[in-house]
MARSEMAR-786298 format. One line per 2 residues: number of its first residue (from 1); their letters; for each residue x, y, z of N, C-alpha, C. Coordinates in Angstrom, 1 decimal. Layout:
<atoms>
NUM	a	X,Y,Z,X,Y,Z,X,Y,Z | ...
</atoms>
This chain:
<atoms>
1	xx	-76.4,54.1,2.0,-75.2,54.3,2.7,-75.1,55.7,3.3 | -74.6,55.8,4.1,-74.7,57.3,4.8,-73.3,57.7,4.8
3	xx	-72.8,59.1,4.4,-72.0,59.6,4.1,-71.1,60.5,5.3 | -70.4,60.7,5.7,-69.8,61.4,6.9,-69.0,62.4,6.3
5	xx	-68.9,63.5,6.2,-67.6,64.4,5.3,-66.6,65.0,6.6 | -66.0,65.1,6.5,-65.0,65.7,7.6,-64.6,67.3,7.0
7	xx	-64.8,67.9,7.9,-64.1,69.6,7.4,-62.5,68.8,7.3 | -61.7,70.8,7.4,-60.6,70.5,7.4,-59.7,70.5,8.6
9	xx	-58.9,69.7,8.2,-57.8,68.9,9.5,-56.6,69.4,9.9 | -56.0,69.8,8.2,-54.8,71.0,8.8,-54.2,69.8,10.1
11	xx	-53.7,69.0,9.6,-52.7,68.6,10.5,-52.6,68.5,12.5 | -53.8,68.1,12.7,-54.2,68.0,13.6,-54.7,66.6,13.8
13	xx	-53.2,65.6,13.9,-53.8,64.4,14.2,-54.0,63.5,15.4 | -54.3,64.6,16.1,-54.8,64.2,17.6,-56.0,64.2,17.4
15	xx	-56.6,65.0,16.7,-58.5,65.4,16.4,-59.2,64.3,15.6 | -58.1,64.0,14.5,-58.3,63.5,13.5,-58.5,61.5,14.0
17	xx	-57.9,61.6,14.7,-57.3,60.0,15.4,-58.7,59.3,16.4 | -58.8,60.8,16.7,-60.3,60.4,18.2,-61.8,60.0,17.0
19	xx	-61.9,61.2,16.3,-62.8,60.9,15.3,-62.9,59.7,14.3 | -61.5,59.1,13.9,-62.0,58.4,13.2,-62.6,57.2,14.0
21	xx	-61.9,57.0,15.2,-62.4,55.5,16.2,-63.6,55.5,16.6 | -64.1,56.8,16.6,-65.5,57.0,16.8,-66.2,56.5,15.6
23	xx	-65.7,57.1,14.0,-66.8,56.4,13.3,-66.7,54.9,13.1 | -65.6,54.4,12.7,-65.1,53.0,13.2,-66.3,52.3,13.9
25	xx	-66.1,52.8,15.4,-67.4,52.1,16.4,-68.7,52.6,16.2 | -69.1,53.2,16.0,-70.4,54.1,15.8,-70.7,53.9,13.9
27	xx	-70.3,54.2,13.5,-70.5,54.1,11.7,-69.4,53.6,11.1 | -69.7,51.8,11.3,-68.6,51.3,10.3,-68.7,51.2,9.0
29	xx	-70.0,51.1,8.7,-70.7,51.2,7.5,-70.5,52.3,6.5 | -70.4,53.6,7.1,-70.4,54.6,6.4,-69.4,54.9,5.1
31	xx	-69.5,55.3,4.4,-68.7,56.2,3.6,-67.9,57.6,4.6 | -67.3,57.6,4.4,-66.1,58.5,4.8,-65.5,59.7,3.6
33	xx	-65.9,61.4,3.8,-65.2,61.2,2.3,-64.7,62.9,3.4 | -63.4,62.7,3.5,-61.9,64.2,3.7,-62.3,65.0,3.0
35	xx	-63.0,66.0,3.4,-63.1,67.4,2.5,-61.9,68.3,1.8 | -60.2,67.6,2.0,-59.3,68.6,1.9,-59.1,69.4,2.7
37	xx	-57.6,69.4,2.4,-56.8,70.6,3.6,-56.8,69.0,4.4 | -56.1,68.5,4.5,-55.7,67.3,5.4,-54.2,68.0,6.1
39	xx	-53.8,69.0,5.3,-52.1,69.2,5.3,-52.4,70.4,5.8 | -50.7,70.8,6.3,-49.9,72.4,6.6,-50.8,72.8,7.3
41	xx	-50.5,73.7,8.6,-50.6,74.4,9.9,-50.6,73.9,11.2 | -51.2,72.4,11.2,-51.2,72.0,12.6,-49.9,70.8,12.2
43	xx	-49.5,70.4,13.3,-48.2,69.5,13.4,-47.8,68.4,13.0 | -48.9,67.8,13.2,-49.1,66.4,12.3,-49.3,66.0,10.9
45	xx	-49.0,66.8,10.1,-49.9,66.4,8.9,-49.7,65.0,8.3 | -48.5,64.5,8.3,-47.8,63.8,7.5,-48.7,61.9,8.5
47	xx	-48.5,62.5,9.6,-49.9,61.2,10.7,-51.4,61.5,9.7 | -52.0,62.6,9.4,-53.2,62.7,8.9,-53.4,62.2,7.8
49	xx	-52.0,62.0,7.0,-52.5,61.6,5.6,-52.1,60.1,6.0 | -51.4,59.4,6.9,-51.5,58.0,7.0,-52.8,57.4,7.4
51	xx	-53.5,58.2,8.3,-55.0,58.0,9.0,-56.2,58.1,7.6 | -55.8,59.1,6.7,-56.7,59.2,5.6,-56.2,58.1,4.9
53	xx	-55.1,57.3,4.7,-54.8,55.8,3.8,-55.3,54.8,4.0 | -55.4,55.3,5.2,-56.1,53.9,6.2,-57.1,53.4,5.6
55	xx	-58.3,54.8,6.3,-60.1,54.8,5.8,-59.9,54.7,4.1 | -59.2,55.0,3.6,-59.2,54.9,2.5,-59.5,53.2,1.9
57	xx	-57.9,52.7,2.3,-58.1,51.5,2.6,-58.8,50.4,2.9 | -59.8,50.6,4.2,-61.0,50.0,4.6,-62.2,50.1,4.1
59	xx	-62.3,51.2,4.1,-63.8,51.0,3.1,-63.6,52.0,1.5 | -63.6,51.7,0.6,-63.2,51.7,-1.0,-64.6,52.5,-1.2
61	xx	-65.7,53.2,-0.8,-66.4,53.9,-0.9,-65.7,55.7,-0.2 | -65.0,55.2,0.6,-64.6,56.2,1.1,-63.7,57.2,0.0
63	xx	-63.8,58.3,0.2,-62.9,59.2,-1.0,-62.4,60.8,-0.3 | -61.2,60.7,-0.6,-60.6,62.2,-0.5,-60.7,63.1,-1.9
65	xx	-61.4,64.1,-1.5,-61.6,65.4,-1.8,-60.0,66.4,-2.1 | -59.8,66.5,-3.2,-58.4,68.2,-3.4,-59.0,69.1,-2.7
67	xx	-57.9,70.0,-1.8,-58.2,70.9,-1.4,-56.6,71.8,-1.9 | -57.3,73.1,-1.3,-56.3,74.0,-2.1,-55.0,73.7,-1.3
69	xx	-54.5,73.4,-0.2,-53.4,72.8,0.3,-52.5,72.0,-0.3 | -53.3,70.5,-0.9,-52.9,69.5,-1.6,-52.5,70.0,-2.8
71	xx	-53.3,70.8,-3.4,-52.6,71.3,-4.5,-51.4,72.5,-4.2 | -51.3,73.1,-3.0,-50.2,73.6,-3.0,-48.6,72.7,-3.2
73	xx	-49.0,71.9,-2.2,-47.9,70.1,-2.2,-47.6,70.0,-3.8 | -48.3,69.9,-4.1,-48.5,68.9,-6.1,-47.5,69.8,-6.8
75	xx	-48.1,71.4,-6.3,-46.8,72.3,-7.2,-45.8,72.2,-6.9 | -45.7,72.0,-5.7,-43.8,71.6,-5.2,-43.3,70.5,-6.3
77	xx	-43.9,69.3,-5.8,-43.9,68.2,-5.7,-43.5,68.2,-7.7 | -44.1,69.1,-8.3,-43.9,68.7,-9.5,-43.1,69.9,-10.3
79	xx	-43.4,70.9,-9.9,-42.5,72.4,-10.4,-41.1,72.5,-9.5 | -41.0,72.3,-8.4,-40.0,72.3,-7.9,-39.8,73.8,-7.1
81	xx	-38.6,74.4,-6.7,-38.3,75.3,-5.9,-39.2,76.4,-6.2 | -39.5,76.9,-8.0,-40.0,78.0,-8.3,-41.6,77.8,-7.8
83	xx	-42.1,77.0,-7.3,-43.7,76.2,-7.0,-43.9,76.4,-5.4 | -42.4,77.0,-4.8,-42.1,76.9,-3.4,-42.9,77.3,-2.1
85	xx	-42.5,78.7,-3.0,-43.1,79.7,-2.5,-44.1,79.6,-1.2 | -45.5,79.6,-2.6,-47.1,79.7,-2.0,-47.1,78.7,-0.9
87	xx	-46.4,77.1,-0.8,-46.6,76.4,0.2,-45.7,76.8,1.1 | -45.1,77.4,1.3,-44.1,78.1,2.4,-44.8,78.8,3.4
89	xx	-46.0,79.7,2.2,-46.8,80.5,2.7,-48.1,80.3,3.7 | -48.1,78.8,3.4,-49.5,78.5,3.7,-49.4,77.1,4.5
91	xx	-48.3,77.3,5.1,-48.1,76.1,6.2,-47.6,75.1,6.1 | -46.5,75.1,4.4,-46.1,74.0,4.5,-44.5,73.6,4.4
93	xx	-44.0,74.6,5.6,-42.8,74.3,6.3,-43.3,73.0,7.2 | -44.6,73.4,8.0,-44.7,72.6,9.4,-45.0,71.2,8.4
95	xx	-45.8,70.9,7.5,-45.8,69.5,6.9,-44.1,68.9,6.9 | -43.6,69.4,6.0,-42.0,69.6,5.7,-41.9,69.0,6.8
97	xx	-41.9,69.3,8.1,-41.0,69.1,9.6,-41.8,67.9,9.9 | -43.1,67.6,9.5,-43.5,66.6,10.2,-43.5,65.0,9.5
99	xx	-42.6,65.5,8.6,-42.1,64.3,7.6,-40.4,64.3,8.1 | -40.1,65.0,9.6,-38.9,64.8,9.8,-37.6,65.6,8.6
101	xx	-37.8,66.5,8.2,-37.0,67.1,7.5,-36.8,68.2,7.5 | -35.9,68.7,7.4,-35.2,70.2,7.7,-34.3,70.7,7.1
103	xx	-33.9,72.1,7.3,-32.6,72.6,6.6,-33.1,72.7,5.0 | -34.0,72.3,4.6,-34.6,72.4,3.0,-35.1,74.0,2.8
105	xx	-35.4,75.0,3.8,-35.5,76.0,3.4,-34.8,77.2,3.2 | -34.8,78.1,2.9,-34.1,79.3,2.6,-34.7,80.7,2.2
107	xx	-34.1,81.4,2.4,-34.5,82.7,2.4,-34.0,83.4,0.9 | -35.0,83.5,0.0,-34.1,83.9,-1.3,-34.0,85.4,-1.5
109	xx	-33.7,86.0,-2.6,-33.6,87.3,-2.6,-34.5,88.1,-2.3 | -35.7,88.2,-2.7,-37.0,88.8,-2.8,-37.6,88.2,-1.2
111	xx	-36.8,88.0,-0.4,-37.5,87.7,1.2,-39.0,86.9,1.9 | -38.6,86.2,1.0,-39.7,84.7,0.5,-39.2,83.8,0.5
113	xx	-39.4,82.8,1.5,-38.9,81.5,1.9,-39.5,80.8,0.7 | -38.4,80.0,0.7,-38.7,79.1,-0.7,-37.9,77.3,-0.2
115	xx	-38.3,76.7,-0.9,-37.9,75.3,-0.7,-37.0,74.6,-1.4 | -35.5,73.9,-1.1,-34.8,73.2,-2.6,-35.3,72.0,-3.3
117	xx	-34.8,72.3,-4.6,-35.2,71.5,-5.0,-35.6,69.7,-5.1 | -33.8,69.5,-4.3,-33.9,68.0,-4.1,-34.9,67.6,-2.4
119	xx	-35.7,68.3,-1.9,-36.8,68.2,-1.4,-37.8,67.2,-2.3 | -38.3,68.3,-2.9,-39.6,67.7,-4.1,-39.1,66.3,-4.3
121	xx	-37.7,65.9,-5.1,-37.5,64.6,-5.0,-37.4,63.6,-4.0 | -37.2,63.9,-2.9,-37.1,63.5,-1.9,-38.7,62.9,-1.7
123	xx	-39.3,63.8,-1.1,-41.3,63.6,-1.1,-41.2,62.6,-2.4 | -41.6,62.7,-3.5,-41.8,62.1,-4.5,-41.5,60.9,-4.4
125	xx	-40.3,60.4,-3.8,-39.5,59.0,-3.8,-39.7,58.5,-2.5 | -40.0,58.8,-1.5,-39.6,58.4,-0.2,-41.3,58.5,0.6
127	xx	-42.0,59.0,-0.1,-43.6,59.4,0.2,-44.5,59.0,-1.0 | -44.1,58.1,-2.0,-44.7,58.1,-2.9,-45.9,58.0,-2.9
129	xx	-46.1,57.0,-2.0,-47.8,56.5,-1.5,-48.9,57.6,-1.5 | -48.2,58.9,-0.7,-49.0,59.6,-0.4,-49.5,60.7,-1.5
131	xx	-48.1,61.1,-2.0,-48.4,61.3,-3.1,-48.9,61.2,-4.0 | -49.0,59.8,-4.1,-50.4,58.6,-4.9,-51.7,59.2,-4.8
133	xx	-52.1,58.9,-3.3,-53.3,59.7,-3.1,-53.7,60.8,-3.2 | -52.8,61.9,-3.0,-53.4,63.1,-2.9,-53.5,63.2,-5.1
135	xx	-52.7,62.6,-5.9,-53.0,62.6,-6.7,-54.5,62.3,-7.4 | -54.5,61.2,-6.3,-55.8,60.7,-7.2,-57.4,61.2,-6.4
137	xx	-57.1,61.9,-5.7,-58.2,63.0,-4.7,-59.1,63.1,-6.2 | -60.3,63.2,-5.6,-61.3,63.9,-6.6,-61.8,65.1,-6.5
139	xx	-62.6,65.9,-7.5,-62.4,67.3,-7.2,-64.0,67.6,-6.0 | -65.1,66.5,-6.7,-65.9,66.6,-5.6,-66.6,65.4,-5.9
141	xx	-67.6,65.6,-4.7,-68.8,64.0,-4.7,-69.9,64.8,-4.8 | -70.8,63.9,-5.4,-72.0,64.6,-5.4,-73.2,63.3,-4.8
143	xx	-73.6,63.5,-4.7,-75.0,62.4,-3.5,-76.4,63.2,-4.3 | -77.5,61.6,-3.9,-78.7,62.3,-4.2,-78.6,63.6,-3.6
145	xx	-79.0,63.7,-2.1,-79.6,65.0,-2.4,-78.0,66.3,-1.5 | -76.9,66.5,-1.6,-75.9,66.7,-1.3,-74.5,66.9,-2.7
147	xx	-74.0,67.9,-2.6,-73.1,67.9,-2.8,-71.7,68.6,-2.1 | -70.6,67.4,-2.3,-69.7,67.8,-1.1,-67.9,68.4,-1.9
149	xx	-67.9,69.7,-1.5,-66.4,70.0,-2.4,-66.0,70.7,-1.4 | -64.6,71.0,-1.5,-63.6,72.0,-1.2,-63.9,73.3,-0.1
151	xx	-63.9,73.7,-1.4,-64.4,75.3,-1.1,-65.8,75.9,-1.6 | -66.0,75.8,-2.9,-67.0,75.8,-2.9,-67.3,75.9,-4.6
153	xx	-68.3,76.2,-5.2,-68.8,76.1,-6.6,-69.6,77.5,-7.3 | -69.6,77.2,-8.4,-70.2,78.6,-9.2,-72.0,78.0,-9.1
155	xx	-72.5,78.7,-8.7,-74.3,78.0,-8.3,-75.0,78.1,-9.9 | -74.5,79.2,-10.9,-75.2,78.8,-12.3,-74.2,78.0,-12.9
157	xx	-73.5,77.0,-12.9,-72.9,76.2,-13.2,-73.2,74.7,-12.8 | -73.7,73.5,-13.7,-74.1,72.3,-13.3,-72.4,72.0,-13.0
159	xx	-72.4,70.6,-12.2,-71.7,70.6,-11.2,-70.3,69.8,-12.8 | -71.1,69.2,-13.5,-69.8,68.9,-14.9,-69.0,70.1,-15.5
161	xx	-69.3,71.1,-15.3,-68.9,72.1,-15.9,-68.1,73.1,-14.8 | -67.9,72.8,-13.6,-67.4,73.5,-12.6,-65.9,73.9,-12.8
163	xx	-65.3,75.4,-12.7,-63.9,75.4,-12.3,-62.8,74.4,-11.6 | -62.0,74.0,-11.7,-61.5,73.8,-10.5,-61.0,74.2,-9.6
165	xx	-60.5,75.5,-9.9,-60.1,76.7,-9.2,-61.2,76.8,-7.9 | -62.5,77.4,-8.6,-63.5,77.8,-7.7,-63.9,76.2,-6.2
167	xx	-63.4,75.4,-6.9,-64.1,73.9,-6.3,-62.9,74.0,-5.0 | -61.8,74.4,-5.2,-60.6,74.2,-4.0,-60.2,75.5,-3.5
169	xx	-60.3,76.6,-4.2,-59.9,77.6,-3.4,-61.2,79.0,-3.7 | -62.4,78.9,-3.4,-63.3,80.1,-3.6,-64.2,79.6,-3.0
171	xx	-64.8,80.2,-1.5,-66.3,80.0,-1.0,-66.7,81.5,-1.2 | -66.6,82.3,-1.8,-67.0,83.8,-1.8,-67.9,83.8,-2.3
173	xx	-68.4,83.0,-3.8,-69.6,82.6,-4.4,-70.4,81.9,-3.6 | -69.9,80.4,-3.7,-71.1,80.5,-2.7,-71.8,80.6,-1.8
175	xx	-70.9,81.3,-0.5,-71.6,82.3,0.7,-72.0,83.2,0.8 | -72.0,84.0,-1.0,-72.7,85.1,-1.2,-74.2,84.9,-1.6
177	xx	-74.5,83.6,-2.1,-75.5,82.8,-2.7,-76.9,82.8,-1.8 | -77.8,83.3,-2.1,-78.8,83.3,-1.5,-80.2,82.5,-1.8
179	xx	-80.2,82.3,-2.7,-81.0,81.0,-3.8,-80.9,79.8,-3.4 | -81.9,78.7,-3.2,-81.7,77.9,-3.4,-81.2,76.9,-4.1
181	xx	-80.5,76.0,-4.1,-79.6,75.3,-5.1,-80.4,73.7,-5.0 | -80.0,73.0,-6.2,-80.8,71.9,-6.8,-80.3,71.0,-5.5
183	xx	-79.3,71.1,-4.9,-78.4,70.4,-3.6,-78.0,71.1,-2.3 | -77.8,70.7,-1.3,-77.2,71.5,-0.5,-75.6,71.1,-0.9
185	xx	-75.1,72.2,-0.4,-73.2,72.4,-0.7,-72.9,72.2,0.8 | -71.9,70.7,0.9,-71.2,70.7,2.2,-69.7,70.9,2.0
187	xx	-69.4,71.9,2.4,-67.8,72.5,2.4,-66.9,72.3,3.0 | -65.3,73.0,3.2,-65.0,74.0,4.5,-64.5,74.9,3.8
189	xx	-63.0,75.3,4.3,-61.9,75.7,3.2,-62.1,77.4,4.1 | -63.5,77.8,4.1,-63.9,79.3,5.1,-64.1,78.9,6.7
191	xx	-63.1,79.1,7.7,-63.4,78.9,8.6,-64.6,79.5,9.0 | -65.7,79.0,10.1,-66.9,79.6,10.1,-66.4,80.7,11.3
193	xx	-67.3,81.7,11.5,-67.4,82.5,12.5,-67.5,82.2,13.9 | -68.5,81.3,14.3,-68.9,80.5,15.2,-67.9,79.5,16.0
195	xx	-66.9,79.0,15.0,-65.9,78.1,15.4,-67.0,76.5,15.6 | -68.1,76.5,15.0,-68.5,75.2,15.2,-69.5,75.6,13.5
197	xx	-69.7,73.9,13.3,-70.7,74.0,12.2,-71.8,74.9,11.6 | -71.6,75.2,10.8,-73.2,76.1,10.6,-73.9,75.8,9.0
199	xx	-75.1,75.4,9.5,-76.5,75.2,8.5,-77.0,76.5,7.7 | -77.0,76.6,6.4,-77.6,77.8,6.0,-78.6,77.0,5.2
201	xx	-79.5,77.7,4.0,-80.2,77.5,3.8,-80.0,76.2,2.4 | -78.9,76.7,1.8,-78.4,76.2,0.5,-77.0,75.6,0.7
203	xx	-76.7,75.4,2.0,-74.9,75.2,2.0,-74.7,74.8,4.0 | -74.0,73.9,3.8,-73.4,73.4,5.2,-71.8,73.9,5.0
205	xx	-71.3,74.3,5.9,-70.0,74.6,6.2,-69.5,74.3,7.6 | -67.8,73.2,7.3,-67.8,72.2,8.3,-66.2,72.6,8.7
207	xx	-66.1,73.7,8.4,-64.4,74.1,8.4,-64.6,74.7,9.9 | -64.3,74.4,11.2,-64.2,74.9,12.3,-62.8,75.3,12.5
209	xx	-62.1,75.3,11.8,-60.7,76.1,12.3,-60.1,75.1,13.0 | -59.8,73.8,12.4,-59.3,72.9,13.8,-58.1,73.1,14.2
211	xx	-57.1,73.7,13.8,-55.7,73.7,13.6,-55.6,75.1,14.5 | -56.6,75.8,14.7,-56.3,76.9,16.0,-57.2,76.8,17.1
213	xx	-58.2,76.2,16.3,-59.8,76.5,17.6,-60.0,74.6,18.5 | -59.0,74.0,17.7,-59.0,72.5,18.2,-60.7,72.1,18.5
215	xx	-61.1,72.1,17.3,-62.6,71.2,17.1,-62.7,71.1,15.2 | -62.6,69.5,15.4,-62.5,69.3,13.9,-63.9,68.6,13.9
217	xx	-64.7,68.9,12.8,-66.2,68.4,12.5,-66.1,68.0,11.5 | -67.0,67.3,11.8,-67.5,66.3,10.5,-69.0,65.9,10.8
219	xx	-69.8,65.8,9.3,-71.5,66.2,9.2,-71.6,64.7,8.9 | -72.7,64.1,9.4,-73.2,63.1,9.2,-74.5,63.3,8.5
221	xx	-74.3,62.4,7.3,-75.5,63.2,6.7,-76.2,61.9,5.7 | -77.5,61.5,6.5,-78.1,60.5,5.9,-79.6,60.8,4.7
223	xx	-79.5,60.1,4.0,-80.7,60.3,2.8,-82.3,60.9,3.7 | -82.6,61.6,3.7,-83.6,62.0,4.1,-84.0,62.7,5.7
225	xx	-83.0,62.7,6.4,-82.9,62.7,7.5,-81.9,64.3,7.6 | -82.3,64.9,8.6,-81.6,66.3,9.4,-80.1,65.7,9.3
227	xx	-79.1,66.6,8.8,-78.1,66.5,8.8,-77.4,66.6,10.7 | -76.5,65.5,10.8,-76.0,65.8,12.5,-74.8,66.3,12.4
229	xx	-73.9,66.2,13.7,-72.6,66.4,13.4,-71.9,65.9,14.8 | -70.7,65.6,14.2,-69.7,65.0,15.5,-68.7,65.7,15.4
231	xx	-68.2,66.4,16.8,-67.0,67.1,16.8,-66.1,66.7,17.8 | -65.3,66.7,17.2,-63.9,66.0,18.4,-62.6,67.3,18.3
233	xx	-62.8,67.1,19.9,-62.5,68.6,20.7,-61.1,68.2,21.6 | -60.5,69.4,21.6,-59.2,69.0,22.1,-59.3,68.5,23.3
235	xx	-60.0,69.4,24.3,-59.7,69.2,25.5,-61.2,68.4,25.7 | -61.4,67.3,25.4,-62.6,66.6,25.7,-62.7,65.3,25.5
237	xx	-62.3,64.3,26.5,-62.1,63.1,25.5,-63.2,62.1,25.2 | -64.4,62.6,25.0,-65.1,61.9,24.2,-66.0,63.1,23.3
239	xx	-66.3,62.4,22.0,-66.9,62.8,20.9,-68.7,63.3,21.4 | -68.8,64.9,20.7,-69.9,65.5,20.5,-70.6,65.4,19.9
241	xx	-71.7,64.6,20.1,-72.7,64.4,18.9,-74.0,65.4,19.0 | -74.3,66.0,17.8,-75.9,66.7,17.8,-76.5,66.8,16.7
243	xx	-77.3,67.2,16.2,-78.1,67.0,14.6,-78.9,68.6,14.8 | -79.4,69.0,14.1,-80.2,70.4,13.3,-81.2,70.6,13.9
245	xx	-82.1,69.5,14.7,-83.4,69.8,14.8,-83.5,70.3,16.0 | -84.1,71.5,16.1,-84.6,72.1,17.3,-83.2,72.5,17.8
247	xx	-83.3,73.0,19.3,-82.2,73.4,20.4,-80.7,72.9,19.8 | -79.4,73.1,18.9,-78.6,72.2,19.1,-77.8,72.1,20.3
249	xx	-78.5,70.9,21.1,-78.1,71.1,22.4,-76.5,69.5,22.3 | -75.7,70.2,23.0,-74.9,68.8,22.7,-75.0,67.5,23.5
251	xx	-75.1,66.6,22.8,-74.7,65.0,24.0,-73.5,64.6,23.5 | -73.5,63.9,24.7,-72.0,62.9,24.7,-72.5,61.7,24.5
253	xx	-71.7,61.1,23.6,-71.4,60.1,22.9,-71.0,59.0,23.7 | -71.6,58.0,24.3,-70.9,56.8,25.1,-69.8,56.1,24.0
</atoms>
């Protein structure tokens, strides 16, 4: 089965919407698995996690990935106003709005937007679904010859024994990493420099910044075969397909 991982979406479900109809027609077969960060900064979030139910839904191979976002949500969602904070911080007023809700924030003493509490209940009760799933996200996937997380992993660490800290919120390790690894690591969580995919030697990183640079990627990545990639671009309305070998020169995708 051939695996597809999607960087992160950050609430970009215009990007997210073109991409998935592309694998749909093009790779219905595939495994699908959301690298995290589905939520907070682009507009739509609360559309991206229905689009992630969906594929979820359709093919039962498919799997969402925690990213450090999701678990920003979880602390609301379960600590309440004092958990506020950090997702205030990190884009997730605009989720908030795109679940149609307002007026839940505030300005507290210390000049840190924070969130009330009958919010959290609110999501909890009225979103439960979703809440379901980002619950039941896993921390990573591992493939013969691939493994797919967050952010990224400790490289002297087998993958049972990993943080979960490091798995959702740390690529510093392994983009410092110069060794070979028993797997390649497909990520995002670090937007790339490039604003498009990039291949290293031990590690794929698929975070293109969709939510400012409007190109969300996602690696196609079959057992034995050059990893490719499909990007669905704001201003483009059909999907970019290319793969590793040689020139990555782009084609369009009929």
């Amino acid at each position: 089965m051939d695996t597809i991982a999607v960087g992160d979406i950050h609430g970009r479900a215009d990007l997210l919407e073109r991409l998935i109809k592309h694998i749909q027609a093009f790779h219905p077969d595939a495994r699908v698995v959301f690298l995290g960060d589905i939520i907070d900064r682009g507009p739509d979030s609360k559309d991206c996690l229905d689009m992630v139910a969906s594929e979820l839904q359709r093919n039962p191979a498919s799997r969402l990935i925690m990213g450090n976002h999701e678990e920003l949500m979880l602390r609301f969602i379960d600590g309440g106003t004092a958990w506020s904070k950090g997702w205030c911080w990190n884009g997730g007023l605009i989720t908030v709005a795109s679940y149609g809700y307002h007026g839940y924030d505030f300005l507290h003493e210390d000049e840190f937007v924070y969130l009330r509490e009958e919010l959290a209940d609110i999501l909890r009760i009225e979103h439960a679904s979703h809440i379901a799933m980002i619950r039941n996200a896993v921390a990573f996937v591992e493939l013969p010859e691939f493994v797919l997380v967050h952010a990224g992993i400790d490289p002297a660490l087998p993958m049972d024994q990993q943080d979960p800290y490091k798995l959702r919120w740390d690529s510093k390790t392994l983009i410092a990493c110069r060794d070979s690894l028993p797997k390649t690591v497909v990520h995002g969580h670090s937007v790339t420099e490039s604003l498009l995919p990039e291949v290293h030697s031990n590690r794929i990183n698929v975070d293109c910044g969709a939510y400012q640079s409007g190109v969300l990627c996602a690696a196609l990545l079959s057992s034995g075969e050059h990893p490719g990639f499909i990007l669905s671009a704001k201003d483009d309305r059909d999907i970019r397909v290319f793969d590793t070998t040689g020139t990555p020169e782009l084609k369009i995708a009929s």
